[in-house]
C-alpha positions in Angstrom: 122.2 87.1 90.5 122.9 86.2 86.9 121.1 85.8 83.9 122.0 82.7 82.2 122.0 82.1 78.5 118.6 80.2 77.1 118.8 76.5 75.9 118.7 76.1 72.4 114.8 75.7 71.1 114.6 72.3 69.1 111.0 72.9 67.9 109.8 69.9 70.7 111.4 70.6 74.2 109.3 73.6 75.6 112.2 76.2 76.4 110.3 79.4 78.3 110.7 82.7 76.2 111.6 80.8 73.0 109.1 78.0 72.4 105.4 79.8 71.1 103.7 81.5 73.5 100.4 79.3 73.0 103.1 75.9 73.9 104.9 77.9 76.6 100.9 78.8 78.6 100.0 75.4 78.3 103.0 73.5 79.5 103.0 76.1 82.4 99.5 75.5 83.3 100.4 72.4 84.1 103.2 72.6 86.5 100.9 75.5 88.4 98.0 73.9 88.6 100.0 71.0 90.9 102.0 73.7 92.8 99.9 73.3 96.3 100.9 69.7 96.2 105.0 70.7 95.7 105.1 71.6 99.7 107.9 69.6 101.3 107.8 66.6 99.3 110.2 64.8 97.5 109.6 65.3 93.8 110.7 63.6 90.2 110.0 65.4 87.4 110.4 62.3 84.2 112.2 64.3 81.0 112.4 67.6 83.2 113.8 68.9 79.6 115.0 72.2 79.9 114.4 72.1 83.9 112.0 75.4 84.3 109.2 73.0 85.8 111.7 71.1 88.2 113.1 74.6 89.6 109.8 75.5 90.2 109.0 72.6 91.8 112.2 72.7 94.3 110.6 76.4 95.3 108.5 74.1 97.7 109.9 70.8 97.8 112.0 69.1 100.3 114.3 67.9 96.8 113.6 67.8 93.9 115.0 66.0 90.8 115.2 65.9 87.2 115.1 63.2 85.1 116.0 63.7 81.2 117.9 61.5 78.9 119.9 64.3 77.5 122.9 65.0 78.6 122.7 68.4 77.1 119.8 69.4 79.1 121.1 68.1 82.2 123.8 70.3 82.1 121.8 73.1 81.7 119.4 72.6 83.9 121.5 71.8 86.8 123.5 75.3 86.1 120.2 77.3 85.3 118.3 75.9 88.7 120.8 74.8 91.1 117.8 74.6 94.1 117.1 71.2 92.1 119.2 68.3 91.0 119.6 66.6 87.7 120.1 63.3 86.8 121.0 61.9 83.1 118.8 58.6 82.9 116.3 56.9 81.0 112.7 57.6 82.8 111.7 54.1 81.4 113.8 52.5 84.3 114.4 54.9 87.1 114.5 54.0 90.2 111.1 56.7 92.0 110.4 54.5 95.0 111.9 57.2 97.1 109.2 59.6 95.5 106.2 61.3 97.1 105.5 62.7 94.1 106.6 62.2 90.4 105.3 64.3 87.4 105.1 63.0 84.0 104.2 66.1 81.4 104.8 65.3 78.0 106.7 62.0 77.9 104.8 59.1 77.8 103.8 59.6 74.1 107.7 59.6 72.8 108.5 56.3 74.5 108.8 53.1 72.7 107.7 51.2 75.4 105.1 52.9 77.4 104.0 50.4 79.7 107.7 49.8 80.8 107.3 53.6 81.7 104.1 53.2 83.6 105.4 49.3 85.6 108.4 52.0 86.8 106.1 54.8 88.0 104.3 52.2 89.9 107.3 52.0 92.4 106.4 55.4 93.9 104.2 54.9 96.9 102.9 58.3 96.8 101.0 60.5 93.8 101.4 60.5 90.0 100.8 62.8 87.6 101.2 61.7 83.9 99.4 63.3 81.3 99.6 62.9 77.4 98.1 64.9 73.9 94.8 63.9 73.2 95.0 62.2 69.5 92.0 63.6 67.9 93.9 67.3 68.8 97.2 67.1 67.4 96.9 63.6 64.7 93.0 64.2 63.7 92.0 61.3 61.7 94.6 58.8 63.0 94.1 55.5 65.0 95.4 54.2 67.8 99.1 52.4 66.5 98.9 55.2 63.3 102.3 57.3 63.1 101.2 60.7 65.0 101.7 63.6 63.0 104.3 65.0 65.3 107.8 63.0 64.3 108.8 63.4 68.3 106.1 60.6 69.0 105.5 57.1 68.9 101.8 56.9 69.9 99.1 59.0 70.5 95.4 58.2 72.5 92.1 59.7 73.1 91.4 60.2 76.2 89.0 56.9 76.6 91.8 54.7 75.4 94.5 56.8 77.7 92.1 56.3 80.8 91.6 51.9 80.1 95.4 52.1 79.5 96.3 53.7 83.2 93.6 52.1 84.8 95.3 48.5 83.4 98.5 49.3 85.0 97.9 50.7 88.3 94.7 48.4 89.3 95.2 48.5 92.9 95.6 52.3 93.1 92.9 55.1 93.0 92.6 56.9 89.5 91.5 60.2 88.6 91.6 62.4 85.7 91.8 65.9 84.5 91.3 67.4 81.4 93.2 70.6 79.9 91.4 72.8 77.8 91.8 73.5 74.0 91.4 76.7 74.8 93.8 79.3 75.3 95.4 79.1 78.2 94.4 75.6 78.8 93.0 75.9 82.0 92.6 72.3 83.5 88.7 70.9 84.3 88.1 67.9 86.5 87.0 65.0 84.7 87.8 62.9 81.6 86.3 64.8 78.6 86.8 63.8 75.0 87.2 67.3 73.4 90.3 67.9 75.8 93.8 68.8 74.5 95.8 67.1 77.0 94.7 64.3 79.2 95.7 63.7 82.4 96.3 60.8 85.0 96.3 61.2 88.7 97.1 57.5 90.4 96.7 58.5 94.3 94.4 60.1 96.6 95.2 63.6 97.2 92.6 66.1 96.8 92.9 68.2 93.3 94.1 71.6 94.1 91.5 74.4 94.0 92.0 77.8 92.8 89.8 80.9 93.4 88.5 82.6 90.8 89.8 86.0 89.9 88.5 89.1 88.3 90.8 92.3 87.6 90.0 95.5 87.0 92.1 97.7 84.8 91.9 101.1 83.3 93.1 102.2 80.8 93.7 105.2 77.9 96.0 104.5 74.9 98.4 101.7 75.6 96.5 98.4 74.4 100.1 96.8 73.7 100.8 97.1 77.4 97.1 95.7 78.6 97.7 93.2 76.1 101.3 92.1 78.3 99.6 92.3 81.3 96.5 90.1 80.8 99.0 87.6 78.9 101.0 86.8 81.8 97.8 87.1 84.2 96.2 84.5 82.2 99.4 82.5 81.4 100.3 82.6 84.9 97.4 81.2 86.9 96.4 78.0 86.9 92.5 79.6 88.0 89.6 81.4 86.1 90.8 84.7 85.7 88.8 87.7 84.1 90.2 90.8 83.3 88.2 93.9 82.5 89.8 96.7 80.6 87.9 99.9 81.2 88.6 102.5 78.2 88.8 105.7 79.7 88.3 107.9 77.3 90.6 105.6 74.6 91.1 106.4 71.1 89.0 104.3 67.9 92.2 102.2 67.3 92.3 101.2 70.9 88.6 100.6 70.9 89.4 98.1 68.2 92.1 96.3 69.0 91.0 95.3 72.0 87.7 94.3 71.6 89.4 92.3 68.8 91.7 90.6 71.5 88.4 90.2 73.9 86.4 88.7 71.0 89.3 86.0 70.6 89.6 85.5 74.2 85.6 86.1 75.6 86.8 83.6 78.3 89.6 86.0 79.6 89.2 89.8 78.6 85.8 91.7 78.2 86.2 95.7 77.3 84.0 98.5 79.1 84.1 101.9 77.1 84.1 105.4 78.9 83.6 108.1 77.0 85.6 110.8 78.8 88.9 109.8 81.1 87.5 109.1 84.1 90.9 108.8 86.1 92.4 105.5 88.1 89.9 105.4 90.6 86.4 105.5 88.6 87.7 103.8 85.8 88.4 100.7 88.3 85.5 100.9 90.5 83.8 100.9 86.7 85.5 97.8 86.0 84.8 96.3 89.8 81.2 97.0 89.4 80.9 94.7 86.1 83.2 91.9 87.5 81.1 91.8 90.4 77.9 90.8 88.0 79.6 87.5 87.5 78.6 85.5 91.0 81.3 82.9 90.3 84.4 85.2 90.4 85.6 84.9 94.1 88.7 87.2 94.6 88.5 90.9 92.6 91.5 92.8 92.3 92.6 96.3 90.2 95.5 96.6 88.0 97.7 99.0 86.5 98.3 98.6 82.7 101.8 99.0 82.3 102.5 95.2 84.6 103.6 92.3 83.5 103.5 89.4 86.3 105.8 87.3 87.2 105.4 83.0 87.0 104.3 82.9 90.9 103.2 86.1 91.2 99.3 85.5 91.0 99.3 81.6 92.5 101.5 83.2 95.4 99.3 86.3 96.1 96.4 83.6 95.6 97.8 81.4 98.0 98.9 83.9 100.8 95.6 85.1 100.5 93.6 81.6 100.9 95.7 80.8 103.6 95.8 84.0 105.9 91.8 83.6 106.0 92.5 80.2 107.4 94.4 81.4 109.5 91.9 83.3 110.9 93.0 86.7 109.6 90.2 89.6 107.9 91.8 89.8 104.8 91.7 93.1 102.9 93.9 92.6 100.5 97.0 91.2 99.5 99.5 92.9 97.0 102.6 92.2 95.6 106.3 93.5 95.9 107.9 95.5 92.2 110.8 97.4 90.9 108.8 100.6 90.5 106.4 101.3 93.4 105.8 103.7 96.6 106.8 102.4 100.2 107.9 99.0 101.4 106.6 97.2 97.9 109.7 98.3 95.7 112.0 95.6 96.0 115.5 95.4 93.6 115.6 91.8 92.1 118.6 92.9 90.0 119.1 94.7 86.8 116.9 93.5 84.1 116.3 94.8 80.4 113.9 92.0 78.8 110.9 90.3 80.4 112.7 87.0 80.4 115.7 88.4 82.6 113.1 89.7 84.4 111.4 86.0 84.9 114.9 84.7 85.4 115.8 87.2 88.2 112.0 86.9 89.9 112.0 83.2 90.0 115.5 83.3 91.9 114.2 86.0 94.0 110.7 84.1 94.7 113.1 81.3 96.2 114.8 83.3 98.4 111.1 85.3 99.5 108.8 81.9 99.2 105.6 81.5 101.6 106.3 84.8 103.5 103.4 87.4 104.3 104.3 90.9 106.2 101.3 93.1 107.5 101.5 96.3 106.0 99.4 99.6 106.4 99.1 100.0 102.9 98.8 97.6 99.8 98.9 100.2 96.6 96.8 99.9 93.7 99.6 99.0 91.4 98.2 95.6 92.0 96.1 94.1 94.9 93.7 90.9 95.0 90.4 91.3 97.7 88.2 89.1 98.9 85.1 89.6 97.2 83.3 90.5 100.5 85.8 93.3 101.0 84.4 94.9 98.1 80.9 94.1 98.7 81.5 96.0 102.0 84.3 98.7 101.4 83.4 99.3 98.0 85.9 101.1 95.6 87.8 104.0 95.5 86.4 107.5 96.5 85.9 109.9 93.1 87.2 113.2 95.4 90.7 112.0 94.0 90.3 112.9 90.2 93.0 111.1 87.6 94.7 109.5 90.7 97.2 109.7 93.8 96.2 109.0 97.6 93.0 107.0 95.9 94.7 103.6 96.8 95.8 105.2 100.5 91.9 106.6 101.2 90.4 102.9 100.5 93.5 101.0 102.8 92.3 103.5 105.4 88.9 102.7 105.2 89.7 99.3 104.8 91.8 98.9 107.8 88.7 100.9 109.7 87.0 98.3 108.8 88.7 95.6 111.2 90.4 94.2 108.5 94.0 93.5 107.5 96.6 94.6 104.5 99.3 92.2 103.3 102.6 92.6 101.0 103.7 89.2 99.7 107.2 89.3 99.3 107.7 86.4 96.7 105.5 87.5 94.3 106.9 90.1 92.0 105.3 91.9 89.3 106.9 94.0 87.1 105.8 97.7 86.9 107.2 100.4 84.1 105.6 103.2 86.2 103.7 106.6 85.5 102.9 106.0 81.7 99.5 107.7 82.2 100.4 110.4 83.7 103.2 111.0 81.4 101.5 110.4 78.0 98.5 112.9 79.3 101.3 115.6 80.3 99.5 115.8 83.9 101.4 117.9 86.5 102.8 115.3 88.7 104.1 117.1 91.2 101.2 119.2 91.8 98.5 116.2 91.7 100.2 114.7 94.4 100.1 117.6 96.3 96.6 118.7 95.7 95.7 114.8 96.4 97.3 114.7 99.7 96.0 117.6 101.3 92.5 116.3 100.4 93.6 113.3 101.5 94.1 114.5 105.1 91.7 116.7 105.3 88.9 114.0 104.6 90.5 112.1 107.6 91.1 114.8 109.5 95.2 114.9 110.2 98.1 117.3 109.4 100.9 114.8 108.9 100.1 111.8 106.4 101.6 109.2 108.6 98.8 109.9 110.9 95.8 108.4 109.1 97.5 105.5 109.6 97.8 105.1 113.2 94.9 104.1 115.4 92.1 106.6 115.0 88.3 107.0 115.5 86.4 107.3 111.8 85.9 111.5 111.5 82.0 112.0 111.5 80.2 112.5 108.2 83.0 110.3 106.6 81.7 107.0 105.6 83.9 103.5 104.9 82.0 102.3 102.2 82.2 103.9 98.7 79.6 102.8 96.2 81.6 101.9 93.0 79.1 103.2 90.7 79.9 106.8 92.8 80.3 109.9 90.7 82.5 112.9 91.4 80.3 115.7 93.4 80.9 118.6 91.2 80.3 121.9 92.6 80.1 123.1 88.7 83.6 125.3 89.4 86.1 123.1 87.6 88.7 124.6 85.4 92.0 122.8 83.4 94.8 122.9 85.8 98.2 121.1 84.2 96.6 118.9 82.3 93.8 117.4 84.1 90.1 119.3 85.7 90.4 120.3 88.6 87.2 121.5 91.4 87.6 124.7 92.1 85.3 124.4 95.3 86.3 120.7 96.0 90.0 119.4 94.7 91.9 122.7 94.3 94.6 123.5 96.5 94.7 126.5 98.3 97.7 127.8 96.3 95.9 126.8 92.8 92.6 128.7 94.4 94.5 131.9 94.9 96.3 131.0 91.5 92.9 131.0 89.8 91.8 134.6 91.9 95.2 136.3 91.0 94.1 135.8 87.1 90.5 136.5 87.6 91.5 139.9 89.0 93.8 140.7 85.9 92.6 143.8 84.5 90.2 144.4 87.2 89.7 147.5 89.2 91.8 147.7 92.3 88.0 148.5 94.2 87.3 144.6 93.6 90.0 143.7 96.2 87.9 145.2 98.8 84.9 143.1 98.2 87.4 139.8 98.7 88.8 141.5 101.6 85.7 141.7 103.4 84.7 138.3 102.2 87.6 136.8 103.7 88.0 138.2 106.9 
């Protein structure tokens, strides 16, 4: 795999990574919101431009083509995404009566002779998509035949006067529109609404793809720049509803702030929950869980890591896979996604990678190789997964006996297999993962949580090797499946500092840090006290 060189940004064609991020979500929004309709059909993509859309088009396509009037581009393109072909031509005249599908982002505003453009379209038996910038958006004040404001156009409509001129042209075929939102990211709304920033046309009769609604849970202590990454390719990166809810354990003022500034900007996206005191991985998303589920609309929940940054199919793959396996007639638990930094058979290498956009360029090349593939797993970790809602409702969240984190994610994929249901990696969807930040930045003991954690871990399922609680077994009596999320540790009042992070004396300590605790309470003690602890013990 290599990383190619980006195409020069003219200020018009959207180039990913080096147009505006506010362009780059919208344009993206587009070609993702389409993507169930991609599956082995022959596509056209009219003034592909820099060819991103088209190669992500040809993911799923039987062929797909790319039709741009610069040579420039062409070239690119066809080096950049070879899975698709490019063709230097004017869209005004080409030939898509071999088409099943042709989209049109963008283009019809710069033509001079739009309805040339449209007579062409009209060849393709199948669907189009075209869709155009609503004037009263991007030339306020103008009227229809004033110059738009933007020196790349010709002509500009509102959405009324877009929707008589598509309905003159294609009279005999069924039209439908959508509306993108002004909003960031520009989620798309069916129906023809005059407040819209882009407007578009759907001549043909397949049913509008639907995407679940999503909500993500996400703790978090100090590192608002890294939620702010991850919730900007979450949102950028799924054509659905998706809410994300950052639970502040413990966080500093400054973090307070700056994301409850980012959540006041973005209401629609990110809502902030504050926790006094670090409540670890587990309780801080079962905290975030039990607010997203107050929102009856959200369909799928999921947790999160803060230190991720997904990748373009990521979400509409794990999404997808997820849809799917349920009509298949599978018991979904949870789907997760594979990453470069992650326990078991998730870690995947897509190549070496030092910016996010190698990392895009690397994923999406990967994601071809990996597309439409689900393997059954015995564990999904809670890097990243995406539940049915129903799962939740029933299985609840993750159990509190697991402190700051470790095994937390491996106790709830027990229960949750227990359950009759079933875990799923994706292997096409990739998310990027930097990897034990929290643990790190609090100087936690890594080492010796994980071993605390496991032996907890098997003795609530009652096992000696770890590999056992994941082989067929009966549910240990007293142990229930279902953990309430709004749970709370069940302190025996014994806890003590150990490397970092409080530690049960009674509960969570190892045996080693129990007799590590005795061998300094005795310190300075009379030698008669170890008889007392003698006859205690035996």
């Amino acid at each position: 795999m290599s990383v190619t060189s980006p195409l020069a940004w003219t200020g018009e064609r959207m180039v990913p990574h080096q147009s505006d991020p506010i362009t780059e979500a919208f344009h993206w929004q587009r070609y993702l919101y389409f993507r169930p309709w991609y599956v082995d059909q022959k596509v056209v993509d009219a003034a592909s431009g820099e060819g991103y859309g088209t190669g992500y088009t040809a993911i799923f396509a039987t062929s797909s083509t790319g039709v741009d009037v610069s040579q420039e581009a062409v070239d690119y393109a066809s080096n950049r995404y070879p899975k698709a072909n490019f063709i230097e031509a004017d869209v005004t005249s080409f030939d898509y009566s071999k088409a099943d599908l042709v989209l049109s982002f963008e283009t019809i505003e710069h033509l001079e002779d739009p309805g040339a453009f449209l007579n062409s379209l009209d060849k393709c038996q199948g669907t189009i998509v075209v869709s155009t910038p609503n004037r009263d958006n991007h030339s306020p004040g103008n009227k229809l035949g004033d110059k738009p404001f933007n020196p790349f156009h010709t002509v500009e409509w509102v959405p009324e006067e877009f929707a008589k001129l598509i309905r003159e042209h294609f009279p005999h075929r069924e039209v439908r529109f959508v509306s993108q939102e002004a909003i960031w990211p520009g989620r798309i709304r069916e129906g023809l609404y005059g407040d819209a920033k882009y407007t578009i046309a759907i001549i043909g009769e397949r049913p509008l793809p639907k995407w679940p609604s999503i909500g993500i849970s996400m703790p978090t202590i100090d590192q608002p720049a890294r939620v702010e990454a991850a919730v900007d390719s979450f949102a950028k990166y799924y054509p659905g509803d998706v809410r994300v809810m950052a639970v502040l354990n413990g966080s500093s003022p400054a973090t307070e702030t700056r994301l409850r500034n980012v959540a006041n900007t973005y209401p629609h996206i990110l809502s902030v929950v504050k926790e006094p005191v670090n409540l670890g991985y587990g309780l801080g998303a079962n905290r975030g869980l039990l607010e997203l589920l107050k929102d009856t609309d959200i369909e799928v929940l999921g947790v999160s890591n803060d230190d991720v940054v997904v990748s373009v199919d990521c979400i509409p793959q794990l999404a997808t896979a997820l849809v799917e396996l349920y009509q298949g007639g599978f018991r979904v638990g949870a789907v997760g996604p594979v990453s470069n930094t992650v326990c078991g058979g998730q870690q995947v290498d897509i190549g070496h990678y030092t910016t996010v956009a190698e990392m895009h360029q690397l994923a999406f090349e990967w994601g071809e190789s990996q597309k439409n593939t689900a393997d059954q797993e015995n564990i999904v970790r809670g890097l990243f997964f995406l539940s049915p809602r129903e799962c939740i409702e029933e299985i609840g969240g993750f159990d509190p006996l697991f402190g700051i984190g470790n095994f937390e994610d491996d106790d709830w994929n027990v229960r949750v297999r227990l359950s009759g249901r079933t875990l799923w990696k994706i292997p096409g969807a990739f998310i990027h993962h930097e990897g034990s930040m929290t643990f790190k930045s609090l100087g936690i003991d890594y080492e010796g949580n994980i071993d605390r954690n496991l032996h907890l871990f098997l003795e609530k399922w009652g096992v000696t090797e770890y590999q056992q609680a994941f082989e067929p077994l009966e549910k240990p009596v007293g142990v229930s499946l279902s953990v309430a999320l709004d749970s709370q540790f069940p302190s025996s009042g014994n806890s003590i500092p150990i490397n970092g992070e409080d530690v049960d004396l009674v509960l969570q300590a190892s045996n080693l840090e129990f007799a590590a605790w005795v061998a300094t309470q005795l310190n300075n003690k009379d030698r008669e006290l170890r008889k007392d602890l003698i006859r205690l013990l035996l």
